[in-house]
C-alpha positions as a LaTeX table, in Angstrom:
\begin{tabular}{lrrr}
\hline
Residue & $x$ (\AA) & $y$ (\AA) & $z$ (\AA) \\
\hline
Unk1 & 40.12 & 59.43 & 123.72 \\
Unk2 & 42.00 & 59.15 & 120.33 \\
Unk3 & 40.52 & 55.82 & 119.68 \\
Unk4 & 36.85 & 57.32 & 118.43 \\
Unk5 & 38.25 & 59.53 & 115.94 \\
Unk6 & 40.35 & 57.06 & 114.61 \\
Unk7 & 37.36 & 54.48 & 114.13 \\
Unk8 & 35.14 & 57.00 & 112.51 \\
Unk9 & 38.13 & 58.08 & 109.88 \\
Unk10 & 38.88 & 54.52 & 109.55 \\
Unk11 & 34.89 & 53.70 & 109.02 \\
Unk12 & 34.36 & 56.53 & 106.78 \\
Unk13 & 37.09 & 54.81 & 104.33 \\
Unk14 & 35.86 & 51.37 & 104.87 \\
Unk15 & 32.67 & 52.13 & 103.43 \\
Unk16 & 32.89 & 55.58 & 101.36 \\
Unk17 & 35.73 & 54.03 & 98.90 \\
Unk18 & 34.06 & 51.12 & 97.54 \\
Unk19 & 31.43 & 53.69 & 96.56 \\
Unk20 & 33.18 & 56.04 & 94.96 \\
Unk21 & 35.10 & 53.13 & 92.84 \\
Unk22 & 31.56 & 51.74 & 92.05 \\
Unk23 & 31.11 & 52.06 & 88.09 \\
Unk24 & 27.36 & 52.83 & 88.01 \\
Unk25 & 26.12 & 55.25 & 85.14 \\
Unk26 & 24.18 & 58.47 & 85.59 \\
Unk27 & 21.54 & 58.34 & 81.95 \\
Unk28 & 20.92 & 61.89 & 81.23 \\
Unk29 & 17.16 & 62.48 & 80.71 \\
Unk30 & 17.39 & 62.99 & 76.57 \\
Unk31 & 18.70 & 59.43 & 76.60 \\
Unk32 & 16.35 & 58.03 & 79.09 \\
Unk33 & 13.63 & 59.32 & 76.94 \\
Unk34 & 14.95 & 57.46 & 73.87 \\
Unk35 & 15.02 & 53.82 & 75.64 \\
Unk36 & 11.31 & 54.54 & 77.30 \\
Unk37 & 10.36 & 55.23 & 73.99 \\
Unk38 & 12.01 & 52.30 & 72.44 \\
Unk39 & 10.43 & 50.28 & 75.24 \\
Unk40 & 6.94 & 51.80 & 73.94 \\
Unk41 & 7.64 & 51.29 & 70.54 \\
Unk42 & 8.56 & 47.56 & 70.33 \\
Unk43 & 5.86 & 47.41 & 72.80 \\
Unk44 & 7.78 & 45.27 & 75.57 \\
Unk45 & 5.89 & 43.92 & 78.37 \\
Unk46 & 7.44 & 44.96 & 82.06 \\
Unk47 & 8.28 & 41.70 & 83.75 \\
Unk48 & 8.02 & 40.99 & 87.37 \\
Unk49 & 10.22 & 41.00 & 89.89 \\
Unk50 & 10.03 & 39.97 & 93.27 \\
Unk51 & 11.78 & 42.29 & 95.90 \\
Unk52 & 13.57 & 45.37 & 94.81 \\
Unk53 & 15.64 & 46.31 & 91.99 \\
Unk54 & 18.59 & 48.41 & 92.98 \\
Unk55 & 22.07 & 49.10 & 91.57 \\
Unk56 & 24.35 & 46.60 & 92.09 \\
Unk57 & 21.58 & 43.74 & 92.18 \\
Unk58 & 22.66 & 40.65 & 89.62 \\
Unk59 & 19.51 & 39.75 & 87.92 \\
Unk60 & 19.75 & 35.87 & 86.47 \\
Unk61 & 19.47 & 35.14 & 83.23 \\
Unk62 & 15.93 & 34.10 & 82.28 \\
Unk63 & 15.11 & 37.52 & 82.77 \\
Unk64 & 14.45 & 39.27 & 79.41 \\
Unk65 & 17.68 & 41.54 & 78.07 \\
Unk66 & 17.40 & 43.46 & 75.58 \\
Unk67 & 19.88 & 45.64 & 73.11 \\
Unk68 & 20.30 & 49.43 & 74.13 \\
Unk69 & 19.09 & 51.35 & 71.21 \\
Unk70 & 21.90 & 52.26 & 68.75 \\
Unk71 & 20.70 & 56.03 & 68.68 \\
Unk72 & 21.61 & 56.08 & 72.42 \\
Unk73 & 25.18 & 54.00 & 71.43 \\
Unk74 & 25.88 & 57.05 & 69.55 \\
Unk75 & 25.11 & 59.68 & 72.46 \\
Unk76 & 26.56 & 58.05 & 75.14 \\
Unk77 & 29.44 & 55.26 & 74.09 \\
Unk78 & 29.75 & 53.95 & 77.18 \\
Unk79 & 26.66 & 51.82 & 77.08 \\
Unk80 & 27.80 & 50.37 & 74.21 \\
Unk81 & 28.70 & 46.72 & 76.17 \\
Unk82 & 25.14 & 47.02 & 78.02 \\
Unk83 & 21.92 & 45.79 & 77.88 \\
Unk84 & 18.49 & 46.98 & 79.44 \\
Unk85 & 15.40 & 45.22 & 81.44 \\
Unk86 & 12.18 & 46.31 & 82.06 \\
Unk87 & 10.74 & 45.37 & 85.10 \\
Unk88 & 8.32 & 46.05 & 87.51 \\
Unk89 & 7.52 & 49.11 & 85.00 \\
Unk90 & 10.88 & 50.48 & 85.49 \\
Unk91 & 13.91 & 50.16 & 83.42 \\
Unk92 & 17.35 & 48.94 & 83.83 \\
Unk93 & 21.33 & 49.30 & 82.51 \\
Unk94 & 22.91 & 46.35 & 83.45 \\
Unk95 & 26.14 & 45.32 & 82.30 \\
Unk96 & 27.84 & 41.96 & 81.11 \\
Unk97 & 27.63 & 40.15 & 84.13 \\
Unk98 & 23.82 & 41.15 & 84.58 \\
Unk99 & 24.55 & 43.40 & 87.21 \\
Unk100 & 22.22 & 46.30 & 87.47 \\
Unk101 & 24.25 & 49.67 & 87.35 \\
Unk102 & 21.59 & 52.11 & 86.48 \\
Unk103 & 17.90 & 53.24 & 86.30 \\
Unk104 & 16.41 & 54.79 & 83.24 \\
Unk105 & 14.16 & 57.84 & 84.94 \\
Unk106 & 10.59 & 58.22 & 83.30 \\
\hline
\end{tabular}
């Protein structure tokens, strides 16, 4: 009768710990604002993407990258390294290996 606790504690560290060591960024809404509007202003078209677009999916590299704003390096240094996408009308922080770890609400 011990053996079903001990599966669901053992389970429950299997796959809660890689989440909580994921590194994905939370964009607070002021800065989300700023990179929709410097998607607006530079007028970037939203690519397409086929199937969905969700954190931790690599993206290859004829997809269109482009620099995060340097008004938003300044509020929040840690997407300094990063780079943003726009697709499917939504946009993207992915980091150096192209590796979605956020999405910019509207």
């Amino acid at each position: 009768m011990r053996i079903f606790p001990t599966l669901l504690i053992a389970s429950s560290l299997a796959f809660g710990v890689p989440a909580a060591l994921a590194d994905d960024l939370v964009i607070a809404p002021e800065i989300g604002v700023k990179i929709h509007d410097d998607v607006k202003v530079k007028h970037y078209k939203s690519h397409k993407w086929d199937g969905d677009v969700v954190i931790g999916t690599t993206l290859p590299g004829d997809v269109e990258y482009y620099d995060v704003p340097d008004e938003v390096i300044v509020a929040t240094p840690t997407l300094k390294h990063h780079r943003y996408v726009y697709l499917n009308d939504r946009v993207y922080i992915v980091d150096g290996n192209r590796r979605v770890v956020a999405v910019v609400k509207d």
